[in-house]
C-alpha positions in Angstrom: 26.3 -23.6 2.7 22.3 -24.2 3.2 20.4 -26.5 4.3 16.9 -27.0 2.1 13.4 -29.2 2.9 11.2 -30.0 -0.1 7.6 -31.2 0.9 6.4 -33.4 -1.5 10.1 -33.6 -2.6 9.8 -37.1 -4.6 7.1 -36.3 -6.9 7.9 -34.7 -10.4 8.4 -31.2 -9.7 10.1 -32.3 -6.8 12.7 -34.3 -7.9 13.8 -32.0 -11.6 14.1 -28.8 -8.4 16.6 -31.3 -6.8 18.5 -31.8 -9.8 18.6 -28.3 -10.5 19.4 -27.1 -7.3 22.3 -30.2 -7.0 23.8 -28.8 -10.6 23.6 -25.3 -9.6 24.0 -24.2 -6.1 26.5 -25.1 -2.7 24.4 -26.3 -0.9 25.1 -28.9 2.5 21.9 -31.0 2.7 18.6 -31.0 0.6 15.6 -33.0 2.7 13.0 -34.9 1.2 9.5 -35.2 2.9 7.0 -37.1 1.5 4.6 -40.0 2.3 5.8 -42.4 -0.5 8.4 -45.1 0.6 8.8 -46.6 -3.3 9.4 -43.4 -4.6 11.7 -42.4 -2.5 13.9 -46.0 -2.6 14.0 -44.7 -6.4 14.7 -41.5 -6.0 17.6 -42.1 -3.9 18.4 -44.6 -6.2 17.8 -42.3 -8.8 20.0 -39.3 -7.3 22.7 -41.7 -5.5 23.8 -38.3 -3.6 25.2 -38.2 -0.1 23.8 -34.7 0.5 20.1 -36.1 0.0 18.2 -37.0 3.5 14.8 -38.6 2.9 12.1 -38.1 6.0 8.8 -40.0 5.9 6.1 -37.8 6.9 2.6 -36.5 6.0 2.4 -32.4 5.9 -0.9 -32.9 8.4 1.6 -34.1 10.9 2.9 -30.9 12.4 5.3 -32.3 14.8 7.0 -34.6 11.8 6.9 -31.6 9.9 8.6 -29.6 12.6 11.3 -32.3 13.0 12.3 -32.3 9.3 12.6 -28.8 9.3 15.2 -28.4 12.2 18.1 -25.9 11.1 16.7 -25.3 7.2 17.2 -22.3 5.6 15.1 -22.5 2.8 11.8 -24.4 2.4 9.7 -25.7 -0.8 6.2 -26.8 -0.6 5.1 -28.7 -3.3 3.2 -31.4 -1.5 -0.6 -31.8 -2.2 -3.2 -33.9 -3.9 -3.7 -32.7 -7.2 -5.8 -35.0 -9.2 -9.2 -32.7 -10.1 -11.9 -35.6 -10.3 -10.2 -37.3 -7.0 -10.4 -34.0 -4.8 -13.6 -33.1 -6.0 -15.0 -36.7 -4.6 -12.7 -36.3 -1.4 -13.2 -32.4 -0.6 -12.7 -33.3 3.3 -9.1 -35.2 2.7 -8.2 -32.6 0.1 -8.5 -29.8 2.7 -6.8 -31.6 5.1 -3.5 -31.6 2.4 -3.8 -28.6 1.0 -4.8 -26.2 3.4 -4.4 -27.5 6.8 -1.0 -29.0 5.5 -0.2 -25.4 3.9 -1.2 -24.2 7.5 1.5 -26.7 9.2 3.7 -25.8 6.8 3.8 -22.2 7.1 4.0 -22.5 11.3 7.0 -24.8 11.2 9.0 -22.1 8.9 8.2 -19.8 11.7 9.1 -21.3 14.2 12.5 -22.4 13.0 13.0 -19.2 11.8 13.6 -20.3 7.9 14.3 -17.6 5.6 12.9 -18.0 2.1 9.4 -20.5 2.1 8.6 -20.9 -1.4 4.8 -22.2 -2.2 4.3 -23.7 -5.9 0.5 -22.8 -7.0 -1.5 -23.7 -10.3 -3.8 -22.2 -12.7 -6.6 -24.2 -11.4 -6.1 -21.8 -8.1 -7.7 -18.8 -10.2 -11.2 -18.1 -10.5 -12.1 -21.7 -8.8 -14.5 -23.8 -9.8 -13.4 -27.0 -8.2 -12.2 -28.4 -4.8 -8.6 -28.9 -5.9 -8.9 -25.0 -7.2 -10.7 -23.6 -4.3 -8.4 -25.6 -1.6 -5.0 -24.1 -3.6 -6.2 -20.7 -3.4 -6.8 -20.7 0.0 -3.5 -21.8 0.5 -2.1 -19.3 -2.1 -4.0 -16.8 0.7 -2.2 -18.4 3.8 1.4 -18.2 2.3 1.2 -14.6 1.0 -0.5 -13.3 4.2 2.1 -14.6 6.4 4.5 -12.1 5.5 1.9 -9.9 8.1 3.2 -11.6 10.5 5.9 -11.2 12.8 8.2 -13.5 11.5 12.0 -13.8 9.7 10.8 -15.4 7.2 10.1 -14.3 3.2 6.7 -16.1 1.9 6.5 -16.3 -2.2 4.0 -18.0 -4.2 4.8 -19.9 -7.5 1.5 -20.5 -10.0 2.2 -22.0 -13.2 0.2 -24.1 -15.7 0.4 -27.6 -16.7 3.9 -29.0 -17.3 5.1 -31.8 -19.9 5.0 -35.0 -18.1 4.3 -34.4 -14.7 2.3 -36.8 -12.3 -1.7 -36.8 -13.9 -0.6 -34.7 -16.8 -2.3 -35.3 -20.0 0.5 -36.5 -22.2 1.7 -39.8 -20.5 -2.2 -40.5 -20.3 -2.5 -39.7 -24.3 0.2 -42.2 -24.6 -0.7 -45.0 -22.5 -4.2 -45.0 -24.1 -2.6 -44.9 -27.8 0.0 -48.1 -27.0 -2.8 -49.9 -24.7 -6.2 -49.4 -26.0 -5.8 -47.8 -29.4 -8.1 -45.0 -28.6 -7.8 -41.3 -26.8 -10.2 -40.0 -24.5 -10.4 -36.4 -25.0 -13.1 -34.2 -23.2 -13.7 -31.6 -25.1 -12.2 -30.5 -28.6 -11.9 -26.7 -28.0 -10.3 -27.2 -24.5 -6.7 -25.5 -24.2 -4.3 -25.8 -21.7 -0.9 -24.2 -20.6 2.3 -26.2 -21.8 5.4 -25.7 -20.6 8.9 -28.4 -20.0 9.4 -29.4 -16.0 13.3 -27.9 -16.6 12.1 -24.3 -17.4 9.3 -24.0 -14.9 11.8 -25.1 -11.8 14.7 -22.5 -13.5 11.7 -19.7 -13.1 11.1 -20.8 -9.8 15.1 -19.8 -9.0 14.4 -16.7 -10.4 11.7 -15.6 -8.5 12.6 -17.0 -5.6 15.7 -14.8 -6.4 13.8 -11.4 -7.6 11.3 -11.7 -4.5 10.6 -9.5 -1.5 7.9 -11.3 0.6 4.1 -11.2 -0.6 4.3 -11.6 -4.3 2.8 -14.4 -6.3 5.2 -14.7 -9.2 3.0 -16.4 -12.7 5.3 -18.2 -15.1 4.3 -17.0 -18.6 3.6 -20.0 -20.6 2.8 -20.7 -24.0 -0.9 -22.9 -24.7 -2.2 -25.9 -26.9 -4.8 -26.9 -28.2 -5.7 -30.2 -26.4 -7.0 -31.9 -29.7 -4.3 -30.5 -31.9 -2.0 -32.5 -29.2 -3.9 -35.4 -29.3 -3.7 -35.5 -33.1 0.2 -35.1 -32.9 0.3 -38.2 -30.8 -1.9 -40.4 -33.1 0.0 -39.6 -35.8 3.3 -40.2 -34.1 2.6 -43.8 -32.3 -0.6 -44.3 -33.5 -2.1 -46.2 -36.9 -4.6 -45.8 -39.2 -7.0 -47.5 -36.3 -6.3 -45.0 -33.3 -9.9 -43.3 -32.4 -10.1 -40.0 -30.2 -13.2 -40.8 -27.8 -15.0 -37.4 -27.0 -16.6 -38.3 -23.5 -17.5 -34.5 -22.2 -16.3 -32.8 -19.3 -15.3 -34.5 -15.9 -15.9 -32.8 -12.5 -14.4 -29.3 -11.9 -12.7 -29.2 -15.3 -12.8 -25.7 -17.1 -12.7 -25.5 -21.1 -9.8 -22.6 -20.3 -7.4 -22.1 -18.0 -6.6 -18.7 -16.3 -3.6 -17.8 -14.6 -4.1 -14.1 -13.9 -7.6 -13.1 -13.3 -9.6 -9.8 -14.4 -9.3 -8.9 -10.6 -6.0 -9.2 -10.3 -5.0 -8.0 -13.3 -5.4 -4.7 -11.4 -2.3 -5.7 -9.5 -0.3 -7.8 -11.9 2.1 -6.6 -14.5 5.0 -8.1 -16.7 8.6 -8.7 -15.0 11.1 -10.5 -17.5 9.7 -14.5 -17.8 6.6 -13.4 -15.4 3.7 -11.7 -14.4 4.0 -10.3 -10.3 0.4 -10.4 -8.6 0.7 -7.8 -6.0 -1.5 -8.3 -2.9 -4.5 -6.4 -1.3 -2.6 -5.3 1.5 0.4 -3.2 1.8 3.5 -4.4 2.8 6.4 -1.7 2.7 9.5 -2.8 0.9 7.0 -4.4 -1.7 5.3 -1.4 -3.0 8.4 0.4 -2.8 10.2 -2.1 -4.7 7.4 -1.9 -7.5 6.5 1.5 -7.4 5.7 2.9 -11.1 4.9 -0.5 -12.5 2.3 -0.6 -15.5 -0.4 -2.8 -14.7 -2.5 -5.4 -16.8 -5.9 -4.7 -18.5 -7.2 -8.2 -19.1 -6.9 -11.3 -17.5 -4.1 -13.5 -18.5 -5.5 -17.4 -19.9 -4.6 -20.2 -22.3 -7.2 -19.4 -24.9 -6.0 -15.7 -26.0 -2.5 -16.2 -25.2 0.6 -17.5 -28.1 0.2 -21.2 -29.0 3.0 -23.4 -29.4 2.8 -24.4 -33.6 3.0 -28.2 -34.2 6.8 -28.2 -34.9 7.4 -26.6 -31.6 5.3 -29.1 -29.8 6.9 -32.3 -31.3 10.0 -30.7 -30.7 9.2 -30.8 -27.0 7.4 -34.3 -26.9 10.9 -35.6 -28.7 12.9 -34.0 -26.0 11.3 -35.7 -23.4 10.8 -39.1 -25.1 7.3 -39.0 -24.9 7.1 -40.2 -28.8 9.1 -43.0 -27.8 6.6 -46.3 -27.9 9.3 -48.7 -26.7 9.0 -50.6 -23.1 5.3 -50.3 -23.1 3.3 -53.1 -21.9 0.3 -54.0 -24.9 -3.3 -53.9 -24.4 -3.0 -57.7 -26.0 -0.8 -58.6 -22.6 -3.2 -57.9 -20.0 -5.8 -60.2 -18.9 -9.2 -59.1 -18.9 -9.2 -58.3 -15.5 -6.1 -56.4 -15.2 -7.8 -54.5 -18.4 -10.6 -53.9 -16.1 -8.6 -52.6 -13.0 -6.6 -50.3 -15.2 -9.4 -48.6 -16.8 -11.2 -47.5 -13.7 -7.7 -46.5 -12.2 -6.6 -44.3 -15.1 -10.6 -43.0 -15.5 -11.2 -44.2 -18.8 -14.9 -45.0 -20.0 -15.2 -48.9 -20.2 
């Protein structure tokens, strides 16, 4: 039996890892730490399980973090602000969450002598060129040093790339826009992205999580899209004749191309089953044996030279998750001008 804390637990990753780990494992309690009362009133609605335990708390408060972390065996750190224009306006707040909190994080595993911590990274963590990036690869750095330290515990990073449906992801925007205002904003037409369904990234975090040793960064190989050739799917599938695609140019720390393994790591990368393994700068024993032999990478590893999902596979997935479904969705015609207003500056459309 094992006890489990997810940081950040009622957020989208957050709550399909629950599920997964509900379906598929004994387990005797899983905790969930977050900030959000509302979504955790649903997700306990939501889950209706005895064996979930939800704690209020921020990841900058150490001593809340320490409290919910009493007796776990395994921690999951997903918590963090994520939005790329928001951090890059807030650097100072975004540090706070993603590094400091990444700080608290890691010294409450320590101290209460927790086995397996398990960090979930993003693309936007390699080569950085914005706040959110910079401030997840310094916490990438944090988790995987760590296992220098004198501790019990295993620290493994998770990166992946964008995933269908997830909090700020592209698609629910594409379709709020098409069934409200008619129109898709779309920054730039050769931009491509990583795609990938929230069920298959949390199974590859189980499996890394399962592989690992300490000090790996485990990359989820991922298919990539074509952002236009997505936005064109979705016109044609709730849109009319009428539906424009607005090209409004690039927003703050938003790359063309996204990278998951860079050219300098690809140095200490190479292919394992579903992944690539990033190696780190330092040596730890029982690593380097474990991987001794393995062929490294040449290149770096990002979503414009990399296998594209074709149109039938994408639909396919967009089905799947009912995000071609147009029902339920309050019209552009039913808001008043105001709320039209108010919406459009909180979803960073161009008025």
């Amino acid at each position: 039996m094992k006890k489990i804390l997810i940081i950040g637990g009622s957020g989208s990753w957050g709550q399909e890892l629950t599920r997964q780990i509900l379906e598929n494992s004994s387990i005797e309690e899983i905790r969930i730490y977050s900030r959000g009362e509302h979504k955790q009133v649903e997700m306990a609605r939501r889950f209706n399980s005895k064996l979930l335990k939800f704690i209020i708390g921020d990841i900058r408060d150490k001593n809340r973090l320490k409290f919910a972390a009493q007796n776990v065996d395994h921690i999951f750190h997903l918590a963090a602000l994520k939005h790329v224009p928001v951090c890059e306006h807030n650097p100072e707040e975004t540090a706070q969450t993603n590094i400091i909190g990444t700080i608290n994080a890691v010294d409450v595993a320590i101290e209460n002598k927790v086995k397996t911590f398990v960090f979930v990274s993003t693309d936007k963590a390699v080569d950085p060129i914005n706040v959110y990036g910079v401030s997840k690869s310094m916490a990438e750095k944090i988790v995987v040093n760590s296992n220098l330290k004198n501790t019990e515990t295993k620290f493994v990073c998770i990166r992946g790339g964008n995933v269908v449906g997830t909090n700020g992801s592209v698609v629910p925007l594409f379709k709020n826009q098409i069934l409200k205002a008619n129109e898709i904003t779309i920054t730039d037409k050769e931009m491509t992205r990583y795609f990938m369904r929230l069920p298959e990234a949390i199974s590859l975090i189980f499996k890394a999580v399962k592989d690992s040793v300490g000090g790996e960064i485990f990359v989820m190989k991922m298919p990539s899209i074509k952002i236009i050739i997505l936005a064109e799917l979705m016109i044609r599938e709730l849109g009319n004749d009428e539906t424009k695609i607005k090209y409004i140019g690039i927003r703050p720390g938003e790359k063309i191309h996204e990278v998951l393994v860079s050219r300098y790591e690809a140095r200490r990368a190479f292919e394992h089953g579903n992944y690539f393994v990033i190696l780190p700068n330092f040596d730890i024993h029982e690593l380097y044996k474990k991987y001794r032999g393995k062929i490294f990478l040449i290149n770096e590893y990002n979503s414009e030279k990399n296998r594209y999902l074709t149109k039938p596979e994408l639909k396919s997935i967009l089905k799947l998750d009912g995000w071609l479904d147009g029902k339920n969705i309050k019209l552009l015609a039913d808001y008043s001008k105001l709320e039209l207003i108010e919406y459009f500056k909180r979803e960073n459309w161009q008025l």
